[in-house]
Each structure stands twice: as C-alpha cells, then as structure tokens.
C-alpha positions as CSV (number, residue, x, y, z in Angstrom):
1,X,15.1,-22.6,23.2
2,X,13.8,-19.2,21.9
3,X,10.3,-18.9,21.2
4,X,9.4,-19.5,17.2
5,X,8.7,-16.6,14.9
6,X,7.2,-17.4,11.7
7,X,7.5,-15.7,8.4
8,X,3.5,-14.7,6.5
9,X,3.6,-13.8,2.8
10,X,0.0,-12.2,3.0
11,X,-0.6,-11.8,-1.1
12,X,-3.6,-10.6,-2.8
13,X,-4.2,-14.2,-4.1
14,X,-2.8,-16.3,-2.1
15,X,-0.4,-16.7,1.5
16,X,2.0,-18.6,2.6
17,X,3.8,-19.2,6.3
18,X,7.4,-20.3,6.6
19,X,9.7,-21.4,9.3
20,X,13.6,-21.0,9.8
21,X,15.1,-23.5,11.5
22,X,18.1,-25.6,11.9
23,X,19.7,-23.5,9.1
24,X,16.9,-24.2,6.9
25,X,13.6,-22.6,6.0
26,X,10.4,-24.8,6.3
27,X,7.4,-23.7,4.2
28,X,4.4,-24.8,6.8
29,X,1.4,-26.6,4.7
30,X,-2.2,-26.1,5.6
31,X,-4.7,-28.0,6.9
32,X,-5.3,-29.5,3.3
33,X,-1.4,-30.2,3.6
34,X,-0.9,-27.3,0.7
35,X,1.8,-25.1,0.8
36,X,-0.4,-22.3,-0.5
37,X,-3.4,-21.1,0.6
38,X,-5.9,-19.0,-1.4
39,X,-6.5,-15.2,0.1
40,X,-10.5,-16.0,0.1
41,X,-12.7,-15.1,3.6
42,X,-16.3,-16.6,3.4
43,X,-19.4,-17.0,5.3
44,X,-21.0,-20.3,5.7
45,X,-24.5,-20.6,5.6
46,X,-24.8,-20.8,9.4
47,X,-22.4,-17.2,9.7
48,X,-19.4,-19.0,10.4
49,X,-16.4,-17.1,8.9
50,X,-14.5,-19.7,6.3
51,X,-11.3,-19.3,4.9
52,X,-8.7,-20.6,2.4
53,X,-10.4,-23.8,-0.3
54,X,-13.7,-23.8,1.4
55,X,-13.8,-19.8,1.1
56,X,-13.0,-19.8,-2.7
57,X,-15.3,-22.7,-3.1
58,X,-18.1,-20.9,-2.3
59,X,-17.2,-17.5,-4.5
60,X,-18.9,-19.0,-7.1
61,X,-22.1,-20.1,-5.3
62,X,-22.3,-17.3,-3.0
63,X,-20.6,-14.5,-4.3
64,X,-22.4,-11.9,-1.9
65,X,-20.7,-14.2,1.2
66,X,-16.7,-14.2,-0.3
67,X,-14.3,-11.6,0.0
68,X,-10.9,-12.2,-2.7
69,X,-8.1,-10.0,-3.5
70,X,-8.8,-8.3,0.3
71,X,-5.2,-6.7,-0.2
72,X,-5.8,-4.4,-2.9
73,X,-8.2,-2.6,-0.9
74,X,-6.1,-2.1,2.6
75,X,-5.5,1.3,3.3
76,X,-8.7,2.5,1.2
77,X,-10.8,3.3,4.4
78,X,-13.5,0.9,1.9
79,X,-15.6,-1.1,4.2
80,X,-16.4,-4.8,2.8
81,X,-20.1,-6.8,2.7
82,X,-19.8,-9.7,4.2
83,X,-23.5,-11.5,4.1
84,X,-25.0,-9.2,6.3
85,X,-22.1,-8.3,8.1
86,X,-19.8,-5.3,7.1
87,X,-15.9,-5.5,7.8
88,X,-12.5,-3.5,7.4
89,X,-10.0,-4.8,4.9
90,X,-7.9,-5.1,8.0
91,X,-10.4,-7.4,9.6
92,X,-10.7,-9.3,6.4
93,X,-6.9,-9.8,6.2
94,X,-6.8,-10.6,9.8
95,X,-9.5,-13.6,9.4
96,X,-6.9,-14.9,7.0
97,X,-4.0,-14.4,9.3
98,X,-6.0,-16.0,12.1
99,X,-6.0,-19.4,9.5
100,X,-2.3,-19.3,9.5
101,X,-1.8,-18.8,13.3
102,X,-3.9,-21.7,14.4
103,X,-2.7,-24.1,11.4
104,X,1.1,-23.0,12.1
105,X,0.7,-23.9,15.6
106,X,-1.0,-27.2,15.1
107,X,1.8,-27.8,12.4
108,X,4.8,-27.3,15.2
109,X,3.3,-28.5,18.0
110,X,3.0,-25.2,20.4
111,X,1.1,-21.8,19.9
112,X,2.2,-19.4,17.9
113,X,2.0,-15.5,18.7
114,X,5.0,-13.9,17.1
115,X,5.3,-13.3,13.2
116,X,7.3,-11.2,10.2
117,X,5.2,-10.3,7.5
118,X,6.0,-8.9,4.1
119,X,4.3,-5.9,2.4
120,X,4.4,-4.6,-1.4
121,X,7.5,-2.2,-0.6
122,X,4.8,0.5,-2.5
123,X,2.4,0.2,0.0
124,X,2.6,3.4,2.1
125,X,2.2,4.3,5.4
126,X,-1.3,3.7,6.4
127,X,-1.0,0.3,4.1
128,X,1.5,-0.9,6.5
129,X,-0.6,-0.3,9.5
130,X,-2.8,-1.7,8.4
131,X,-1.0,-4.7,7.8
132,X,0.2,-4.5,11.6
133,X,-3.4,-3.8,13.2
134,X,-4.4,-7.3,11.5
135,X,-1.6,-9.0,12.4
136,X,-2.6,-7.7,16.0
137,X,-6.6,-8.9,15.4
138,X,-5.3,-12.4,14.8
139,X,-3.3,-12.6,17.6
140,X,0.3,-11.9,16.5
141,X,3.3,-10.0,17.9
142,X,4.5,-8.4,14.3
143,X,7.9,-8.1,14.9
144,X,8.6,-6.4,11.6
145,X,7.1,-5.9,8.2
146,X,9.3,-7.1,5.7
147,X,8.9,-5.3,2.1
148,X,8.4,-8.3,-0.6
149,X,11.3,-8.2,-2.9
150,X,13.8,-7.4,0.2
151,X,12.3,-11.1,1.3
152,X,12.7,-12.8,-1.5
153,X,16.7,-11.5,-2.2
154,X,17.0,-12.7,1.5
155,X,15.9,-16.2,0.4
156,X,18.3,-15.5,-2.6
157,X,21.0,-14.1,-0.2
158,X,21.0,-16.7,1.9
159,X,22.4,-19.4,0.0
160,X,25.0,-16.6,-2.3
161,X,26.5,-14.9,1.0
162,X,30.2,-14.6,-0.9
163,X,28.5,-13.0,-4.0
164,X,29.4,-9.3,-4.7
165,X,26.8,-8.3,-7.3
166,X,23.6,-6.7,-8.2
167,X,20.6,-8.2,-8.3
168,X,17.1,-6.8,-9.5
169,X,14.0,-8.2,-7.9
170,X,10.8,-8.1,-10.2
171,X,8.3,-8.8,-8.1
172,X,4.6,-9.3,-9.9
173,X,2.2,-11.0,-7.6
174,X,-1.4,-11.3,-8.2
175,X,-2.4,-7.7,-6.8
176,X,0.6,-5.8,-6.6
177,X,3.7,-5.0,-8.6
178,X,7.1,-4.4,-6.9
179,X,10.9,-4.0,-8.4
180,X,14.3,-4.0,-6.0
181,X,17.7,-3.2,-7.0
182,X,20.2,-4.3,-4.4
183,X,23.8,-4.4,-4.0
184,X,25.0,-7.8,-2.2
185,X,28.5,-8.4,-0.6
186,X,30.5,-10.6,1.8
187,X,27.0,-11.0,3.3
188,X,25.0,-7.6,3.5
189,X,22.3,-6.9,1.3
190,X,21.8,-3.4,0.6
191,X,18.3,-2.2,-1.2
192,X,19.5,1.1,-3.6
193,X,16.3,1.4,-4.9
194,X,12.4,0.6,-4.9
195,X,9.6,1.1,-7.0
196,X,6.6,-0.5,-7.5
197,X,2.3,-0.2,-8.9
198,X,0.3,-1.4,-6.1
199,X,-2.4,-2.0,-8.6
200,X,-1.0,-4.0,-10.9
201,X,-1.1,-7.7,-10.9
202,X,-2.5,-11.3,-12.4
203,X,-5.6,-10.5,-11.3
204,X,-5.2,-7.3,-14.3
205,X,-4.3,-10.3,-16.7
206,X,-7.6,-12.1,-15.9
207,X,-9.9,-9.4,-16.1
208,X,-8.3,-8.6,-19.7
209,X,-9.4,-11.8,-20.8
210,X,-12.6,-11.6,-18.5
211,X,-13.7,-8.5,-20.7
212,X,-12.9,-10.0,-23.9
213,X,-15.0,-13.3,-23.1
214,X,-17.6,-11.1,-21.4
215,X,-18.1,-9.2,-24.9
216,X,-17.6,-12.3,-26.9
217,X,-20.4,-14.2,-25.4
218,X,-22.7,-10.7,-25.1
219,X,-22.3,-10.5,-29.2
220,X,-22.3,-13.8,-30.1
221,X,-25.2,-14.7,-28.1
222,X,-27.5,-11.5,-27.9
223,X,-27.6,-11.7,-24.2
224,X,-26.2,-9.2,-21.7
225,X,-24.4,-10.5,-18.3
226,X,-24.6,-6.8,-16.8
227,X,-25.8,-7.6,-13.1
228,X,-25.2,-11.3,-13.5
229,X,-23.8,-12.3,-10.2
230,X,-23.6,-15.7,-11.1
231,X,-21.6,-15.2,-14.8
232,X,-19.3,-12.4,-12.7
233,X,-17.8,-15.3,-10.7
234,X,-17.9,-18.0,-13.2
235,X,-16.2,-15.7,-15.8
236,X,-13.4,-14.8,-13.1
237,X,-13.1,-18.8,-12.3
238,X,-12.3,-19.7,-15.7
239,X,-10.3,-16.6,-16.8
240,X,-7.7,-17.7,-14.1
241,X,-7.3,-21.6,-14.7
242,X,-7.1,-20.0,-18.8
243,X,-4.5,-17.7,-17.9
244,X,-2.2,-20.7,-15.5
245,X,-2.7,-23.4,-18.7
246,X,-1.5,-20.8,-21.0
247,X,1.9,-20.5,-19.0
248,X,2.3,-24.3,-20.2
249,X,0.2,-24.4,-23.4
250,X,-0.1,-22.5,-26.6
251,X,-4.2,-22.7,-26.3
252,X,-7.1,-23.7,-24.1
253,X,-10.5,-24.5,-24.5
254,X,-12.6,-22.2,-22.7
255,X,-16.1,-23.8,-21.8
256,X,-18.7,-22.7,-19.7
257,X,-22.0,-24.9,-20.8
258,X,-24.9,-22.7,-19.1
259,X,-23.2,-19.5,-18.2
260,X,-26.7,-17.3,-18.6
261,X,-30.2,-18.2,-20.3
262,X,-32.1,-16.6,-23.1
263,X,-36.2,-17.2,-23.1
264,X,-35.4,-20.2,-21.0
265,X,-32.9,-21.7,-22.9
266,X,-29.7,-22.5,-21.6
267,X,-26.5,-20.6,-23.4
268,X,-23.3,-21.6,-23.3
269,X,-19.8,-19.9,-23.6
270,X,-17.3,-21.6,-26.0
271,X,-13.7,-20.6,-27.2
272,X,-10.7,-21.2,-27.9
273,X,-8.1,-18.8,-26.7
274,X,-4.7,-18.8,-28.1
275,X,-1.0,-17.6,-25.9
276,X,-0.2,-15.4,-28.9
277,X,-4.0,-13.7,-28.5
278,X,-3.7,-13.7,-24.8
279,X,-0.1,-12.0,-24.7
280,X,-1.8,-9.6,-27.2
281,X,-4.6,-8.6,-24.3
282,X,-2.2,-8.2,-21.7
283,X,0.8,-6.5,-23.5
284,X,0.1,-3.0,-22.5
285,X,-0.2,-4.4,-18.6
286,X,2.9,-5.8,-18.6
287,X,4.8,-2.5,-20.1
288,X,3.7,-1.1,-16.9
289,X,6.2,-2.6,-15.4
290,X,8.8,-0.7,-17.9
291,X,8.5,3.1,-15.9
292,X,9.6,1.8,-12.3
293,X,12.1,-0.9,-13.7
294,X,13.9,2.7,-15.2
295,X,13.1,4.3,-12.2
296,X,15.5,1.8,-9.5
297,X,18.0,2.0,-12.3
298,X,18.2,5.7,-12.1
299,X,17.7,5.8,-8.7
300,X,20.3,3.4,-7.8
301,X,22.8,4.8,-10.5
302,X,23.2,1.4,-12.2
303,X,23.2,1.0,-16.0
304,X,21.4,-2.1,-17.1
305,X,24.4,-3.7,-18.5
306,X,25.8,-3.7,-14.8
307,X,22.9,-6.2,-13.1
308,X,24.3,-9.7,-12.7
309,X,21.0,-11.1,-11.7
310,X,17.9,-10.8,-12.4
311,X,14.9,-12.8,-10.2
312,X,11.5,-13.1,-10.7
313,X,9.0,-13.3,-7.8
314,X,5.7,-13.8,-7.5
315,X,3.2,-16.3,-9.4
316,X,2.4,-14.0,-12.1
317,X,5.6,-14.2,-13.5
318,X,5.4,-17.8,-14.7
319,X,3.5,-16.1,-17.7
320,X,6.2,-16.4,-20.3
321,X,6.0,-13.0,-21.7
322,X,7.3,-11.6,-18.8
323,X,10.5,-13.3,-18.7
324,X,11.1,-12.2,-22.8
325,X,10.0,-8.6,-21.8
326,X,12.1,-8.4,-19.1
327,X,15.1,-9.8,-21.2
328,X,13.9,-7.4,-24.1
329,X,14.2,-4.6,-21.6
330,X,16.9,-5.2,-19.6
331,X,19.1,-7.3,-22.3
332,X,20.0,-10.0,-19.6
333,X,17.8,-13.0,-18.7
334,X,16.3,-13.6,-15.7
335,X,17.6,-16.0,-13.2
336,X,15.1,-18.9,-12.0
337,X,17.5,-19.3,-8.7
338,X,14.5,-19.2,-6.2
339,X,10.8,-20.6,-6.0
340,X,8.4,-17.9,-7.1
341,X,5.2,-18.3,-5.2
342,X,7.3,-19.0,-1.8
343,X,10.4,-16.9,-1.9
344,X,8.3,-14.0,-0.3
345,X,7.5,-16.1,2.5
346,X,11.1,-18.1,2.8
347,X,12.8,-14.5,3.2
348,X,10.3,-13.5,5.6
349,X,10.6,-16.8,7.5
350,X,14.8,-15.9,7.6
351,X,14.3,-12.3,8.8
352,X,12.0,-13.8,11.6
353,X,15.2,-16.3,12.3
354,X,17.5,-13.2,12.3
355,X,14.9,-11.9,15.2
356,X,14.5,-14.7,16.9
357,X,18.9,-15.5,17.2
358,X,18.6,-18.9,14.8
359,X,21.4,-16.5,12.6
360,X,24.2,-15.5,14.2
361,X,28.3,-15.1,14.1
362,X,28.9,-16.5,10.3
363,X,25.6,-17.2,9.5
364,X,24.9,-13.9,9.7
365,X,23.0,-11.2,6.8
366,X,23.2,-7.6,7.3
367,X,20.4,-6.4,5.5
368,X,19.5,-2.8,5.0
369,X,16.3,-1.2,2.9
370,X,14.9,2.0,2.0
371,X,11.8,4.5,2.2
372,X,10.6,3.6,-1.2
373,X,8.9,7.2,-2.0
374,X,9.7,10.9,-0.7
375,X,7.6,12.6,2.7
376,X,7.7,15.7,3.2
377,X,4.9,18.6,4.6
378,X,2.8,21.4,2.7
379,X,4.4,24.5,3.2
380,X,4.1,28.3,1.4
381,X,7.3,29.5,-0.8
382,X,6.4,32.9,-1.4
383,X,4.4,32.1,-4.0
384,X,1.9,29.5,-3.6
385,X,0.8,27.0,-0.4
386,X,0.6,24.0,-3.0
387,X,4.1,23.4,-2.2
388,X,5.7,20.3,-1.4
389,X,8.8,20.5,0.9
390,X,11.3,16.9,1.5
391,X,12.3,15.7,4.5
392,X,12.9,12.6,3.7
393,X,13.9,11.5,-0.1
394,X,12.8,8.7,-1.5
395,X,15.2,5.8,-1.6
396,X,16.4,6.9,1.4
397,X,18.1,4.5,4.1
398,X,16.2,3.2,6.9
399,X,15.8,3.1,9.4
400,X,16.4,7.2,9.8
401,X,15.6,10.3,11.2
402,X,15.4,14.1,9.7
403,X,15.1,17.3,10.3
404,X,14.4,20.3,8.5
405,X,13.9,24.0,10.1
406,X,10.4,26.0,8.5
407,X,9.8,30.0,9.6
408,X,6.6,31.8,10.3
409,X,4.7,32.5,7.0
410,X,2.7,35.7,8.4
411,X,3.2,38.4,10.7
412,X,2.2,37.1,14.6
413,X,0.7,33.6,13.7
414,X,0.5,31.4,16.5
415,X,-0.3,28.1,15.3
416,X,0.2,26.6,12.3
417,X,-0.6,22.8,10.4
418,X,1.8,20.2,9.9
419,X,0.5,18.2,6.7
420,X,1.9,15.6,5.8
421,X,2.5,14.3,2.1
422,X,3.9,11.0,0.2
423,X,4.9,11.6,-3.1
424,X,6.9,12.6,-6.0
425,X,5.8,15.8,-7.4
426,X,6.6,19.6,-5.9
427,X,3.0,20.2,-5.4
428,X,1.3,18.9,-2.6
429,X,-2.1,18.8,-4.5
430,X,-0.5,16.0,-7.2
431,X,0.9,13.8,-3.9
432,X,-0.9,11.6,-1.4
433,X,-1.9,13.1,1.9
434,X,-0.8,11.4,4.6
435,X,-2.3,13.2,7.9
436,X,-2.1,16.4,9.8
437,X,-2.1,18.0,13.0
438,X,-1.7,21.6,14.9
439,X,1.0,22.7,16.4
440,X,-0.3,25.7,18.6
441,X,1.3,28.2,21.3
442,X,3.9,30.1,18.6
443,X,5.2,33.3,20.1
444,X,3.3,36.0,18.3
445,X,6.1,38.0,16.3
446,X,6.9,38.9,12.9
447,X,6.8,36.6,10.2
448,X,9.7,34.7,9.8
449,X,11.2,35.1,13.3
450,X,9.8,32.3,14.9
451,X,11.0,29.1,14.0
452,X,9.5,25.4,13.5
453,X,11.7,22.4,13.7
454,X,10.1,19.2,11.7
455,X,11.6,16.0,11.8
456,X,10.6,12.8,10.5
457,X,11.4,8.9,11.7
458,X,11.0,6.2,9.4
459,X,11.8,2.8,10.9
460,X,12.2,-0.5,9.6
461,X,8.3,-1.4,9.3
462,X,8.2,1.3,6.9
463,X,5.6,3.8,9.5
464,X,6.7,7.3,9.9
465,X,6.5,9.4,13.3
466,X,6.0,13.0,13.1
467,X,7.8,15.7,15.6
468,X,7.3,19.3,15.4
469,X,9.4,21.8,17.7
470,X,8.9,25.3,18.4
471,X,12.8,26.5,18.8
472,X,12.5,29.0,20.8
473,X,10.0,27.5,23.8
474,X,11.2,23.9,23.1
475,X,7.6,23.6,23.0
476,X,6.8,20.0,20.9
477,X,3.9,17.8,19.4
478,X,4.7,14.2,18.3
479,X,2.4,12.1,16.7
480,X,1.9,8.8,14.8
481,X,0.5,9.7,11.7
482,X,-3.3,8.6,12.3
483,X,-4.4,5.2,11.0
484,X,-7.7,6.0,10.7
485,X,-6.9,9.8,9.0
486,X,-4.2,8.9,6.7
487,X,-5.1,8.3,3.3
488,X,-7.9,10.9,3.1
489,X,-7.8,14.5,2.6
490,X,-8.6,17.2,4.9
491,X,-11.8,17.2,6.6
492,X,-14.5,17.8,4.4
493,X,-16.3,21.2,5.8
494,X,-18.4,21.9,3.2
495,X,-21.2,21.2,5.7
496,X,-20.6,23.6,8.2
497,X,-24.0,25.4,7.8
498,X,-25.4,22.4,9.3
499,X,-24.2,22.7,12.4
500,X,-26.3,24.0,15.5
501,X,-24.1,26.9,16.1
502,X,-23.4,27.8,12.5
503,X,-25.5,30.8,13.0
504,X,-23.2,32.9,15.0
505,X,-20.4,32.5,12.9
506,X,-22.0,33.4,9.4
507,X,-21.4,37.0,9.3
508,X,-17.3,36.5,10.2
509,X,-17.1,33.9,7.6
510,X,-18.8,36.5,4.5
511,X,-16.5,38.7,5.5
512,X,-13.6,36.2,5.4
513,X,-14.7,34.9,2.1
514,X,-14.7,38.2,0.7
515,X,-11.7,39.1,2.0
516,X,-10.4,35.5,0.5
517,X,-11.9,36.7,-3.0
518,X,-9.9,40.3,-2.7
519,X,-6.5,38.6,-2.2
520,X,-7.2,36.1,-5.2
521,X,-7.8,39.3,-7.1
522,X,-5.0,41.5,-6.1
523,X,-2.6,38.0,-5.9
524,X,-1.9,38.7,-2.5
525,X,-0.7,34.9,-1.5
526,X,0.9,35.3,1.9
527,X,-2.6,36.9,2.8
528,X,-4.4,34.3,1.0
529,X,-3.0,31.2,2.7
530,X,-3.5,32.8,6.1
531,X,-7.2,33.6,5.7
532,X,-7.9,30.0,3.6
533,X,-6.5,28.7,7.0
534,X,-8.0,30.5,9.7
535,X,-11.1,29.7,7.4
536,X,-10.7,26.2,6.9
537,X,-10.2,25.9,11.2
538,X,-13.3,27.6,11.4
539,X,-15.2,25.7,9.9
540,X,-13.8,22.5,11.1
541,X,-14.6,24.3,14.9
542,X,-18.4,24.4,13.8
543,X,-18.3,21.1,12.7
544,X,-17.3,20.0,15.7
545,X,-19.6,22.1,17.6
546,X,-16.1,23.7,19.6
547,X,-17.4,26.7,20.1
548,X,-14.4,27.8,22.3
549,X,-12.3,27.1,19.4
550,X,-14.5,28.9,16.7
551,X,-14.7,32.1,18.9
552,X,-10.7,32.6,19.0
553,X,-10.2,31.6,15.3
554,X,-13.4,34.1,14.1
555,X,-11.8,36.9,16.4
556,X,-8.2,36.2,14.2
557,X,-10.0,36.1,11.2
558,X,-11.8,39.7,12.6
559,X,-8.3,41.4,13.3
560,X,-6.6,39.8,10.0
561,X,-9.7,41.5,7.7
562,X,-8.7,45.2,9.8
563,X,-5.4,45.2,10.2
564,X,-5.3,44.4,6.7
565,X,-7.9,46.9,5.4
C-alpha cells in the first residue's frame, strides 16, 4: 500500500486537509472534529505556541500574542511579534501546518510526512517558496504546490471527466483573489489563463465595515479608538460574524456594550447595518475583480458568451453580490457544482492521489497549468537599461524551459548581471524584481561579439531556475533564484562611506560620478549603463569590505573614464 499524501488548503483565514482514497476525497476534521480550522497562531500565557480555536480565542484578549491572516504577508521579508518572540511568516505558516500534520495523522492512524499544498496562482516566486520552506519546517515532503483555482476545477473535474467545455474559476478567499479559465475534455484539464490580486479578499470586506463603525462610534460618541488594542480586535471580531449573517440576512444588529470608556464611563457601540448599506461599502472591492476576469478572457481568446461554467471558490463568495456581479459581468450565472470553503483542499487532496498512484488507467486526469505572469531579465536596447526583455510569457505552459540569446552591451566587458524581473510592463523599474547574480569570465572583445545564452525553467510548483551561458567558452552559472533576495531590490549601497576601507576608494568613485553626470548630459547611454554598473559593484565591494573585488572594479572604472576621455 503506498504511503498517504494529503492535500493542505493553507488560506489566509482558514485551512483545510483532505484525503483521496478509495475513489473518494475525505475532508480530515480537527481535533474539535471541524472541518475547517481558523489560520490563527498564538502564545499561551506560559509561551506555548497555540493554534486554530484556542489561537483566535485569544486575539481578542491578547492581541500582542496572535498572529491572523499570516498569508498575506509571505514573501514580504516582514518579520512578525510574537509576545516577545519574533518569527518569519514562513515560520508562522509552518506552526499552522505542523497542526494539520499531527491532527491528520492521529485522524488516519499512521504519521504523515508527505503533502500537496495549494497557493494563490498570483503568488510569485519567492511566495511559493516560501510556502515549500514551511511545509519543510513542519515536517512535510511538499510534493507539489498546487495553484488554488487549478484545485478546485480538479475537484470539479473529477466528477465531469466526459465534459468538453470551459469553465472559469473565481476564486475570492479571505486574503487573496484568483480567476482560472480552463479548457476541459475527455479528461484533461488545461489552464489557458490566470490572473489574480493577492491582496484582495474578505478580510477587505471587513475592514470596509471596520472603518465605517470605527468612525461611527468616534462621532457619535466623542471618543477616539486610535491606539486602542482592545476596540482593534473587538471591531475586527464583530465586523466578520456582520459580514457572514449578512450573506443570509438583509440586516444585523451590531452591539458591542463597553467597547472604550469616556471619564470612566463605559460606552457602547450600537447599529444596525443593512445588506443594501453593506454591498454599498464594498462595491468598489468587488469591481476589482472586473480587470483580471477581462484579462483570462483575453488571454485565453475566449469571448464571455463562450464559458459554459462558471464556479465560485472560496468563502467570500457566499456574499451574494458577488454572484449578481459576476452574472452582471459575465452574463451567465455561476454554477454552485462544488463546496466553496473545501474545493481548494478536495483538488489538492486528488492531485496528491494522482502522486501517490490512487488514479490511474481510466480514472485518470491530465492536468496542465500555466506561469501566471511574464519573467524576463533587465537588459539595455540602445536606448535605455530600464528595459524589460521576455523569456518566458505569461500564460505560458508549464512545466517549460526557454532560451533567449543577449550580446555584449560595451566594448571588452567581462562580466555582466543577470536580473531577474516578474511582470507586465516593458520597463523593468514598473515590474517586481526577482533576484540577480554575476556572470563573470566574458572574453574581452568588442561589444556585441560575445554572446550570453539565458534560459529560464519553470516547473510545476511555480519556482523558476536561472542558467546563464557564455557561448563561446561554454562557461555557465545556474542558480535558484534566492529565497532570501527575491522580492527586494538591489542592495542598498547608499552606505558605502561607512565602510572601514571606504577611504581608498573615494577619489575613483568622484571621478566616476562625474563621469556618470557627463554621460547624463551628453545622453551617452551605452556609457551610462556601464559606469552606473561598474559603480553600483563598487560600492557593493566596500560594503562588503572585498577589497580584492573593489581594486579590479575601481581599476575598470579608471581605464573606462581614459579610454573614454
């Protein structure tokens, strides 16, 4: 019998774990015998880590000891307050993911170390490593990330194998927004297109009404909540059971009896909030949605009138003026066909069962998705460096490799940066940097007669690996893109003067900044990017006190500033 591999929906608000077997999937309940379990990591008053009901329970008590909505801040670099204790968001998640492993094992009798778990198919590169590295922490084997809506079609697919159609996944969770549009027949499942906001969410919905109570009490009552810790969490507690009664009721009560005090006087919050008022406060949010849902359309070459199904995942759909935008928008109305808080974690539970052989022969899905956003590097076109050049396009099949061929820019360079963007525009400066590194040892000649091979490898987890060739000496760097780089920018070398052996280097660097200034003025660019380089590597050298390094790029810059007069 092959060892069992479990399927995680890890959501901003809540997670779920799944099972498939015996040609079903199994949602695996809690220790409170729940099917869901809130996203909520907590410190006890003894420094025990808490997770799930207990952690949430203590939000409103302890505030300063609860982490919520973790997932909106992986792949920030942010680092969390815990009590006293400071945390990654990768550490965070992987407290939660540590809950699931030991519950899932009690659940089915024998330890479990092997998992798929499902990511916002917007979160990028770093995002999904992140993902893996606290799978990792908690003690799984990820055998694949799994992008959201691709899960929840395969829960769909699953059970509509002989369908030929297309079906759009609208994904809205509590943190993160995500839309699919795939092509299903005899069995395969093919993603055309992805788009997505990964800060868009229910948890937008309550703080529009937070604000509006917030202000409400503040003018009704005279009294200001600003750095009440206490009213914070109260406020966000009851904003979110308003928002779920309102998906069944046209209005709700808000009460809060002592929510601050004035002169010692208790003051309490009460009013009465109304669907139509609360679909007024959270219009705008939902519109959001409108510029991707265009986007897979166009993407995918699909008119609107051609979808057969539409499918809404994720709790925050259950507001009902999602379902009448979505109609409005898309003139078709959605399908209800699958559960919306578990579909996520039933497709990620039947991509594990694909792994782990419980689908074979006519049981089978072929499923194939697709790099939801374009990578390419920052090169110069003659004109300017802030240049964005493709490899891969967005949309694009995975999982794949490319190539593309890239020249010397100047006349006996020998080195030159590969950075690496995410992103939509044709500057690099409007995209999202993803890392960098060197590629040294170029044949000194001419500009433009050596060449550089790049190529790019996106697998199925959605993380990119990054090859760069010197044709002619077969010379080659290949490199992960950094988890701990990606995400920022360059190194910040404003600082370099603090350095202990800044003071050697002051003279070449005038000299290069002047000469920096001249080619701004005369528009020089292919002179300009070479000494904002050599510059740039400098100063990164006497940051890192490489004096070796600093010495052969000052005497470059030196012999660029006289060859060049």
């Amino acid at each position: 019998m092959s060892e069992k591999i479990i399927g995680i929906d890890l959501g901003t608000a809540t997670t779920e774990a799944a099972l498939f077997t015996d040609g079903q999937v199994h949602m695996i309940p809690n220790p409170d015998q729940q099917n869901i379990t809130p996203s909520a990591v907590g410190l006890d008053e003894t420094g025990k880590i808490t997770v799930g009901e207990q952690a949430k329970a203590s939000y409103l008590l302890a505030p300063e000891r609860t982490v919520i909505e973790v997932k909106r801040k992986i792949g920030t670099g942010e680092q969390i307050r815990l009590g006293k204790k400071t945390f990654t968001p990768a550490e965070i998640s992987a407290e939660i993911l540590k809950y699931v492993k030991t519950y899932a094992s009690q659940h089915l009798g024998e330890e479990i170390t092997r998992a798929v778990i499902s990511v916002p198919a917007y979160f990028d590169d770093r995002q999904r490593r992140e993902v893996v590295e606290a799978g990792n922490l908690a003690g799984f084997q990820v055998e694949r990330i799994i992008n959201e809506p691709t899960a929840a079609a395969l829960s769909y697919g699953l059970d509509h194998m002989e369908e030929e159609s297309y079906v759009l996944v609208y994904d809205l969770g509590g943190g993160t927004f995500d839309v699919t549009l795939l092509e299903m027949f005899e069995g395969v499942l093919e993603v055309k297109a992805s788009a997505g906001d990964n800060q868009l969410g229910g948890k937008d919905f309550d703080e529009a009404l937070i604000t509006w109570l917030r202000n409400r009490f503040e003018t009704t009552q005279g009294i200001s909540l600003e750095g009440n810790v206490y009213a914070a969490a109260k406020l966000k507690e009851e904003a979110e059971k308003c928002k779920i009664a309102l998906s069944t009721q046209d209005s709700v009560q808000v009460q809060i009896p002592m929510l601050a005090e004035k002169n010692g006087i208790p003051a309490a919050l009460e009013e009465t909030v109304t669907r139509e008022f609360f679909e007024e406060l959270i219009g705008d949010l939902i519109k959001r949605t409108h510029n991707p849902v265009r986007r897979v359309l166009e993407d995918a070459g699909i008119a609107k009138e051609e979808l057969d199904h539409i499918l809404l995942v994720g709790g925050s759909t259950r507001v009902p003026l999602v379902a009448r935008d979505i109609e409005a928008l898309l003139g078709k109305k959605p399908d209800h066909a699958i559960d919306p808080d578990f579909s996520v974690a039933q497709g990620a539970a039947i991509q594990a069962g694909i792994i782990a052989g419980e689908l074979d022969g006519a049981d089978a899905l072929i499923m194939t998705d697709v790099c939801p956003y374009t990578l390419g590097i920052q090169v110069w076109d003659g004109i300017t460096a802030d240049c964005m050049s493709t490899i891969i396009p967005r949309n694009t099949t995975i999982p794949v490799t490319k190539k593309e061929t890239y020249w010397t820019s100047w006349d006996y360079q020998n080195k030159t940066e590969i950075a690496v963007y995410q992103g939509e525009s044709r500057q690099v400066s409007r995209n999202h940097f993803l890392g960098n590194f060197m590629l040294e040892g170029i044949p000194e000649r001419k500009a433009g007669e050596e060449s550089i091979d790049v190529e790019f490898s996106y697998n199925q987890n959605g993380i990119l690996d990054v090859k760069a060739t010197i044709v002619s000496t077969h010379k080659d760097m290949a490199v992960t893109i950094d988890l701990m780089d990606s995400g920022k920018k360059k190194t910040d070398v404003s600082e370099w003067k603090q350095s202990s052996c800044a003071g050697e280097y002051r003279t070449v660097i005038r000299r290069g900044e002047r000469f920096e200034s001249r080619c701004k003025k005369n528009k020089e660019d292919e002179l300009l990017v070479e000494i904002q380089e050599l510059l740039y590597l400098l100063k990164k050298a006497i940051l890192e006190e490489n004096t070796e390094e600093a010495d052969d790029l000052a005497d470059e810059i030196r012999e660029l500033i006289e060859l060049e007069g």
